[in-house]
N, C-alpha and C positions, 0 to 999 in steps of 0.2 A: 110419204114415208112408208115404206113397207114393212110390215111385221117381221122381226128375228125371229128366226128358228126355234125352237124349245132347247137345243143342246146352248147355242151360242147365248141367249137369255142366262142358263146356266154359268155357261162361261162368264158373263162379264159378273153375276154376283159372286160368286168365289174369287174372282178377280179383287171385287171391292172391299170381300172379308177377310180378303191375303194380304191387303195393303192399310187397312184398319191394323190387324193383328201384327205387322212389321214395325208400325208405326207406333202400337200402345208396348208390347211388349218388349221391342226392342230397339225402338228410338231410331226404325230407319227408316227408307222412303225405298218403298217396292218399283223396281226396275218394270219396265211395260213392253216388252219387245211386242213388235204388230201380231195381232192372235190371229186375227182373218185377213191379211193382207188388205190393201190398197179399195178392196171392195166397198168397204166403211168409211165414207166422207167423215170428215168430224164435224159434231154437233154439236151444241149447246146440251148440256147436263145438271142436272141436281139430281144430289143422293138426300136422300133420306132417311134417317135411323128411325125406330123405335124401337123402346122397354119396354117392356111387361104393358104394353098399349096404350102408352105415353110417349113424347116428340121426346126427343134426348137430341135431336141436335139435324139440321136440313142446310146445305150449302150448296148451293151452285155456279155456273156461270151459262149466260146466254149465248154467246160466242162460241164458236167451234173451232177454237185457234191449234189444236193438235189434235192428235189422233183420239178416236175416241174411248180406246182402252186407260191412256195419258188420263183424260177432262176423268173419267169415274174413278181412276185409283186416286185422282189429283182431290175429286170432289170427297170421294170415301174418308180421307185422312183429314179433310178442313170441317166438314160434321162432325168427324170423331175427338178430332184437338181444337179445333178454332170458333166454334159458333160461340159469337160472345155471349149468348143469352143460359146456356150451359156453364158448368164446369167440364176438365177434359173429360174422353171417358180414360175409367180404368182398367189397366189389366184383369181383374176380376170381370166388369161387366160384360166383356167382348163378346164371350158365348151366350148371352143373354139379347143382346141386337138383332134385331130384325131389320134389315135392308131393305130399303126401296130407290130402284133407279127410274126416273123420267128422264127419256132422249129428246129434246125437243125440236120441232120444226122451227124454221127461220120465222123470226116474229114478224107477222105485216101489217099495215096501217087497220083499223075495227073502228066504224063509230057504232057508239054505242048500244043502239039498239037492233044491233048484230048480235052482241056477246050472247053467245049460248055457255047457260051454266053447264058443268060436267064437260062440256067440248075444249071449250078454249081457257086457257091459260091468261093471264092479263099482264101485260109492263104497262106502267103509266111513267110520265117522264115531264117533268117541266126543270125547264137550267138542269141546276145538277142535281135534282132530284128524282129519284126513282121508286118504285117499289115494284114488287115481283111476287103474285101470287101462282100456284101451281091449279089445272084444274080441280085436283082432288080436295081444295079446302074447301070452297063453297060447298059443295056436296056434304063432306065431313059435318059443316053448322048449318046444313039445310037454309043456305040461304038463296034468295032471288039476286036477278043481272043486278039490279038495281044498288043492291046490300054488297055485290064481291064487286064494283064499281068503286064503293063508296070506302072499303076496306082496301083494297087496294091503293085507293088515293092516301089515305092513311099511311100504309105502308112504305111510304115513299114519304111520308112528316107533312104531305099536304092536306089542308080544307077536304073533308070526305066529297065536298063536291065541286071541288078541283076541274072532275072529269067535263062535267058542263061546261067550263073557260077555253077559248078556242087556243091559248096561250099553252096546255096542258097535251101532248102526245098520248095516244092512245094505241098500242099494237096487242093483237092476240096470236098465241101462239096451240099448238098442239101438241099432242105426250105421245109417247107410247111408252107403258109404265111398264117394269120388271120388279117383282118381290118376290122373294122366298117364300112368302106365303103361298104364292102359285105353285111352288112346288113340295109345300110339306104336305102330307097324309091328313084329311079332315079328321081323323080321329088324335092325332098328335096334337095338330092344333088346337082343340079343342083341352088339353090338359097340360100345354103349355104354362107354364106361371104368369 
């Protein structure tokens, strides 16, 4: 997967805060006509919010079943209204969100003592169970392969060590991450609330 541009990176989060903002203030669902043409395969997507440097709400899908301006404004609207672990956001907080999009590569099969922490992404899978960690959490609670193995098997409702059962799927995937962060001024950032 090759790196977006700086303007297109641009593009697609104003994208995600046009259709946040459609959707809290005025109850619609932001149109997506193709930004960069035919260029952009669709990918597997999770947006991510944070508040004032708190989760307020991360929705994704793995799949790349439409275009990829569609999966972030689709992803931006289901963090900001639907993570059940939140309430919606409100028209108030919107200008308070901080954005982050992960594009992800196609998940491939990883046994385990592949997993690089900070590189790869993890889906673990037995029947209909899943869970889906992003690289950035390990990193985030400084933990080892062993600990974002064993948290991810959780996040999917199974045995932390699930992933040991041959019975239990195991694929890693790869990001390339977009925030707004990258492009505020370190001195804004820095007095940010």
């Amino acid at each position: 997967m090759s790196p977006l541009p700086s303007d297109e990176r641009r593009t697609l989060l104003e994208l995600a805060r046009r259709a946040i903002s459609e959707a809290t203030l005025h109850n619609r669902y932001l149109e997506t006509p193709g930004l960069f043409g035919a260029e952009h395969q669709a990918a597997g997507v999770f947006v991510t919010l944070h508040q004032r440097g708190r989760l307020r709400g991360c929705i994704g899908q793995l799949e790349g079943l439409e275009s990829l301006e569609s999966a972030i404004a689709y992803c931006a609207v289901a963090a900001a209204k639907h993570d059940p672990r939140f309430a919606p956001v409100e028209p108030h907080e919107v200008g308070e969100l901080e954005i982050e999009i992960s594009i992800l590569s196609q998940p491939e099969r990883i046994e385990p003592n592949a997993v690089q922490v900070g590189r790869h992404g993890l889906l673990v899978k037995r029947g209909r169970m899943r869970g889906v960690l992003l690289p950035q959490v390990p990193m985030q609670f400084h933990w080892d392969s062993t600990k974002f193995l064993e948290e991810t098997c959780r996040k999917a409702g199974l045995d932390k060590d699930a992933w040991k059962d041959p019975a239990t799927t195991l694929e890693a995937f790869t990001t390339e991450v977009i925030s707004e962060a990258e492009f505020v001024p370190q001195e804004s950032a820095r007095r940010r609330p």
